[in-house]
N, C-alpha and C positions, 0 to 999 in steps of 0.2 A: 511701736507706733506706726499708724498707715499714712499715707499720702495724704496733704494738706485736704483739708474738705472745700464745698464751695458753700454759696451763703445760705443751700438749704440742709445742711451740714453730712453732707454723702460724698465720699472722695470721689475722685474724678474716674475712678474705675467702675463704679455701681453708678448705674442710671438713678437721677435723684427721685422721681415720680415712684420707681418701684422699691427705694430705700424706704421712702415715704411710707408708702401704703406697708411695707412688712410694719415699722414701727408702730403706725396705727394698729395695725392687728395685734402687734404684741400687748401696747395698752389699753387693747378692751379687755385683753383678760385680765391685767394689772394693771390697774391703772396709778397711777399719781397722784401719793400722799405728797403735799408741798409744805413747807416748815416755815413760810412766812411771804407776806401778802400787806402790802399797806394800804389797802384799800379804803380800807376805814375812815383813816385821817386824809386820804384824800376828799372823800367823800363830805369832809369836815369842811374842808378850804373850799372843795369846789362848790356847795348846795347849800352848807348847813346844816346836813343831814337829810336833806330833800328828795325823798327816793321817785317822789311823784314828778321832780324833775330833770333828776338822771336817772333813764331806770336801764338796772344794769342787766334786764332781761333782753335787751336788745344790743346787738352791735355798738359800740360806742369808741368813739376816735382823742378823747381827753384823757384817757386814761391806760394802763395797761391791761385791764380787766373788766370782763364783763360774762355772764353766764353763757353768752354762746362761744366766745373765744375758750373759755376752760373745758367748754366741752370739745372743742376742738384739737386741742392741746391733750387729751386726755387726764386731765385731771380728774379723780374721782373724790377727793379730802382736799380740805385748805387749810389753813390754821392762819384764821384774819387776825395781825398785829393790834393789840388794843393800844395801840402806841400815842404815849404825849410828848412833848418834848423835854427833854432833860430839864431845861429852864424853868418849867412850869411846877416850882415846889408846892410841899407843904398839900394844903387842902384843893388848894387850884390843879394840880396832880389829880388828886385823889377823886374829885369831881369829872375832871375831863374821863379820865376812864373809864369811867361809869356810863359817862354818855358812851363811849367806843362800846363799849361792852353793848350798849342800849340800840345803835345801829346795826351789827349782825345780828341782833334777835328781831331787830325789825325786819331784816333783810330774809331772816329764814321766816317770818311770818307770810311776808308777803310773795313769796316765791315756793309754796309750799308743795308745787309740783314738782320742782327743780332741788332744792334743797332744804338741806333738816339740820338741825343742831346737833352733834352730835360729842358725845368726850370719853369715850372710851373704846379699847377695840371690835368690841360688839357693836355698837353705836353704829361706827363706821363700815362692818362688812354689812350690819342690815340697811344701811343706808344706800350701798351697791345694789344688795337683794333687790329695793325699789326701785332702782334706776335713776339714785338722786347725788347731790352734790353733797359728802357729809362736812359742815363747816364746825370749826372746832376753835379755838379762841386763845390766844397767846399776848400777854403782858410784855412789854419791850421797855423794860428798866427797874430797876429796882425804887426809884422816887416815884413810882404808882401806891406804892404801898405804906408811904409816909412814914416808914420805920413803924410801922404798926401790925402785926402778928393777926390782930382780928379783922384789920382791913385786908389783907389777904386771906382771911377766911372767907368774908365775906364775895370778895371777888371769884376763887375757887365753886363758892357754892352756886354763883351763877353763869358758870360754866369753863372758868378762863383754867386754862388746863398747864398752861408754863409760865412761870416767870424768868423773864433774860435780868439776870441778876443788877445788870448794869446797862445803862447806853453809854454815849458819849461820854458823858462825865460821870467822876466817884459819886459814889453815894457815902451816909456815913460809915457803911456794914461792909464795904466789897469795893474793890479798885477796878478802875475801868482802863480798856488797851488806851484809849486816847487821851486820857489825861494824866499827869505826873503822878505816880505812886503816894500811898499815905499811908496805907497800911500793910502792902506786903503783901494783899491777897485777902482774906475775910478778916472781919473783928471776929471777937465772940457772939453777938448779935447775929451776925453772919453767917455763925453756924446753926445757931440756933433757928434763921430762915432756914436754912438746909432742910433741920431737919425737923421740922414743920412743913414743909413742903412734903417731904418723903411719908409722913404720914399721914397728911390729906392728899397723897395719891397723885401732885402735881408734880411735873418731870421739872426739873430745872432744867435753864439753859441756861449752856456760859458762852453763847456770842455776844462780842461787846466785851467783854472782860479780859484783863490781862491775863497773864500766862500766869505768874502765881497765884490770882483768883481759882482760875481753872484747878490749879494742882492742888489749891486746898479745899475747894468744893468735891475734888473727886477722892477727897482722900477722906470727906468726912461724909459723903453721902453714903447711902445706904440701898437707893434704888439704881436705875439708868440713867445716865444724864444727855441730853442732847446740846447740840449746835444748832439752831434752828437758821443759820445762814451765815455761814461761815466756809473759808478753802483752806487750802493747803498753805503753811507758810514756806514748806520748803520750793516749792514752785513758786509763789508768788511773795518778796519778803516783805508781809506789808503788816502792820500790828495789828489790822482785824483778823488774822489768820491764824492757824490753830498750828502750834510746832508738831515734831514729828513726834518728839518724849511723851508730850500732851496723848496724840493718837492714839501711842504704844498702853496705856495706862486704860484709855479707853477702851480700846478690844475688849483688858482683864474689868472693866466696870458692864460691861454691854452694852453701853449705850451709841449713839449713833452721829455722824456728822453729816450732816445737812449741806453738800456743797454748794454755794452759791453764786449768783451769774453778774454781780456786781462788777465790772468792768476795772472800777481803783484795784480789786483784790486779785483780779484776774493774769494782768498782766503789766511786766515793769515798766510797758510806755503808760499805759496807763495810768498807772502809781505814781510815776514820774512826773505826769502830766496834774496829777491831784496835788501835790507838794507843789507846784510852782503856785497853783491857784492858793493854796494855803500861806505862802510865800506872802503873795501878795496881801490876802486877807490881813493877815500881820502886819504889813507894811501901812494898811489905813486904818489900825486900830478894832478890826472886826472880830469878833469868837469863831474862830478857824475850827470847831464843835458843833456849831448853829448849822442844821442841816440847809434852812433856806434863805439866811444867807450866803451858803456853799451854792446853794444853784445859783442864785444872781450872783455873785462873784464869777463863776465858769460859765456865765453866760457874758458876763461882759467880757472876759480874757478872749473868748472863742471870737466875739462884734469886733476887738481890739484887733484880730489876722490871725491868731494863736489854731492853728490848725488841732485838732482834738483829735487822738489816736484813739482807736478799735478794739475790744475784743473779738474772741471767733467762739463756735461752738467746738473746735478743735481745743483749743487754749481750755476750754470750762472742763472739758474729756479730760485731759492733765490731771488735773485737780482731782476729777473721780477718781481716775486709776491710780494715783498717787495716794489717797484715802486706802481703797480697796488694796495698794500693798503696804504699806506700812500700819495698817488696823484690820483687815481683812473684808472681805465684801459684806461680812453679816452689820460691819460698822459705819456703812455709806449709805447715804440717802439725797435729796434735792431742797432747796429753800429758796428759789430764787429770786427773792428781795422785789416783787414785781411792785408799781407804783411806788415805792421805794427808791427809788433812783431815776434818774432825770434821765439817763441813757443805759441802755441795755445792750449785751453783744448782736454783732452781723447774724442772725439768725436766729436771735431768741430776741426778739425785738416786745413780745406780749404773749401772754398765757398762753396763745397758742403754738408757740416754737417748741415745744419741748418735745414732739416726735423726731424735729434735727438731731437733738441731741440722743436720741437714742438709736436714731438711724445712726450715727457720728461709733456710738460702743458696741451695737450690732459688725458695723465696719470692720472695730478692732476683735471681734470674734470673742465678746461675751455671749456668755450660754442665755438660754432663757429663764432657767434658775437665779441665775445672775443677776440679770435685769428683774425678773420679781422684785428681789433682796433690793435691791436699789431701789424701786419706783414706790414702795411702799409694805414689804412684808418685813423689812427688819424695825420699820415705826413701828409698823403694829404690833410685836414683841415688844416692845419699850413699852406702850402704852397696857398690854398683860400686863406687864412686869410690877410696873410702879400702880395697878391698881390691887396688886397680890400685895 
C-alpha cells in the first residue's frame, strides 16, 4: 500500500493535477463500465419522471448524476438500477418497474447524441465507436418479478440485462444479507430463476443477498455471475459484503465483482456509524430495511450532534486490491451505488470522481492492462459469456 491519498485521490508524493490528467488519459482508451446507478428512482421522487424538468444533459446539483459529470468521470456504460422498493409487492412491483424500465428509454431517446441503449458486448463497444454513453438496465430485487418466470421474460426482452436476486428483504425464492434467513440460500423456484436467467442470457447478480444465496446461485448457475455493487467483506465486516470463499469460487465461475463506493460497506466507522442509526430506527419502531426512512433517520442523528464519519478513495482502493488478490484482477470491476446513497466517499463525491480513484491504483503501480480489466474489459467478457 502507498501513502494515505488526499481528497483528489493522488498520494502526497505525485502532484495531484498531473495524477489527474494520466488517469483521464488512461480512461479514454478504457473507459468505465459502472454496475449500478440509481438514477432512475431518483428521477422518480424528484420530477415524476420529468426529463423536461430535470434534464440531465446539463450540470445538475440534486443529484449525483448527470451526462456531463459521466463524461467527466470517464464513464463510457452505465447499467441504470430499475429499482423499487422491497415494500412495494406483488403488482405494485411489477408496475413500478416497468415505469423504470420506461424512463431510461425515455432518456436514451431523448439524448440520442449522447447515449444509446445498449445490452450486449457489441452493443456497448459500438456505442464507444460513436462516441456515446452505452446505457444498459439492471433489476434491484427479486420482488420486481412477482415470482413470475414470464414477468422476467418480459422485462429481459426490453432490455433489463440482470436481476439482483434480492434487496433488503427475502423474497419467497432467495434470502437476503439484511433480513433473518428462511431458506438457507435459494428455494427450488430460485433455482429455476437461475436458470432461466442463464438462458435468456441475463447475468445474475448476488448483491443484496446473503452468503448462502450467493454459494447456491453459483453453484447452480451455468453462465458468469456478477456483484453489481458490492466490497470486500474481509476489509470491511459488513453483510452487504462479499466473503473471501464466495470470491475464491468466483475466479473458477468468471464472473466479476463490482466494488462499490458505499461508505456503510467501505469502512468500520462507517459501519459503525450505520448500526447506531439502525439502533435507533428500532428503538422508535421504524423498518431499519426502508432505505428512506434510513436517510431521515441519519439525517436526524447527524441535526441531533452525531458527527458522521468518511470514506476515502484510498479505503474503496482496499477493497479493489483485496478483490483483485483473493479472485484475481480478471474478477474486479466498479458499481458505485451513485444516487443511491445519500453520501458518498472524500473524492468520489459524483459520477465524476472516478479518475481519483484510478489516479489512487495508478499510485499503487497497476499496469495498464490492469486497469482495462477493472474499468470494464472483464464486464464485457461476462456479457460474451452469458450471451454465448
Amino acid at each position: 500500500m502507498t501513502s494515505p491519498v488526499s481528497e483528489q485521490g493522488a498520494s502526497a508524493s505525485t502532484d495531484p493535477v498531473s495524477a489527474l490528467a494520466a488517469a483521464r488519459a488512461l480512461l479514454a482508451d478504457h473507459p468505465i463500465i459502472d454496475g449500478h446507478n440509481d438514477l432512475p428512482f431518483e428521477l422518480r421522487e424528484l420530477v415524476n419522471y420529468d426529463l423536461g424538468a430535470y434534464d440531465i444533459g446539463q450540470r445538475q446539483s440534486r443529484t449525483h448524476t448527470d451526462l456531463v459529470r459521466l463524461a467527466e468521470g470517464g464513464v463510457g456504460a452505465q447499467f441504470w438500477s430499475v429499482f423499487v422498493p422491497a415494500a412495494w409487492s406483488g403488482e405494485r412491483a411489477v408496475t413500478a418497474t416497468f415505469e423504470q424500465i420506461d424512463v431510461v428509454r425515455q432518456m436514451a431517446a431523448r439524448y440520442p447524441d449522447r447515449m444509446v441503449l445498449a445490452n450486449t458486448e457489441a452493443d456497448v463497444r459500438q456505442a464507444w465507436s460513436q462516441g456515446k454513453l452505452a446505457s444498459l438496465m439492471g433489476a434491484e430485487g427479486g420482488h420486481s418479478i412477482d415470482c413470475s418466470l414470464a414477468v422476467l421474460r418480459a422485462m429481459c426482452s426490453l432490455g433489463v440485462k440482470y436481476l439482483t436476486l434480492t434487496h433488503n428483504d427475502n423474497v419467497p425464492w432467495a434470502d437476503s444479507a439484511t433480513d433473518e434467513p428462511v431458506l438457507g440460500g435459494l428455494s427450488d423456484f430460485g433455482r429455476e430463476v437461475v436458470a432461466e436467467m442463464n438462458r435468456l442470457g441475463m447475468l445474475v447478480d448476488l448483491s443484496h443477498v446473503s452468503p448462502d444465496t450467493m454459494r447456491d446461485a453459483l453453484a447452480v448457475t451455468s453462465s458468469p455471475v456478477i456483484f453489481s455493487h458490492s466490497s470486500a467483506r474481509a476489509v470491511c465486516d459488513h453483510v452487504r459484503n462479499v466473503p473471501d470463499d464466495v470470491l475464491v469460487t468466483l475466479a473458477g465461475n468468471g464472473g466479476v465483482c463490482m466494488v462499490t463506493f458505499v461508505p456503510y460497506f467501505t469502512n468500520d466507522d462507517c459501519r459503525d456509524f450505520a448500526a447506531e442509526v439502525s439502533a435507533q430506527m428500532a428503538e422508535r419502531g421504524e423498518n431499519v430495511r426502508d432505505w428512506k426512512a434510513r436517510m431521515a433517520a441519519t439525517a436526524r442523528y447527524v441535526a441531533g450532534g452525531k458527527a458522521r464519519p468518511v470514506a476515502t478513495v484510498a479505503q474503496v482502493a482496499d477493497h479493489v486490491e483485496h478483490v483483485r488478490e483473493v479472485a484475481g484482477v480478471a474478477h474486479v470491476g466498479l458499481g458505485g451505488d451513485y444516487d443511491g446513497c445519500d453520501q458518498m466517499p472524500v473524492g468520489l463525491e459524483d459520477v465524476s470522481g472516478y479518475p481519483a480513484l484510478i489516479a489512487e491504483l495508478q499510485e499503487r503501480r497497476w499496469s495498464e492492462a490492469e486497469l482495462a480489466a477493472l474499468t470494464g474489459e472483464n464486464l464485457l467478457r461476462v456479457l460474451a459469456d452469458a450471451d454465448r
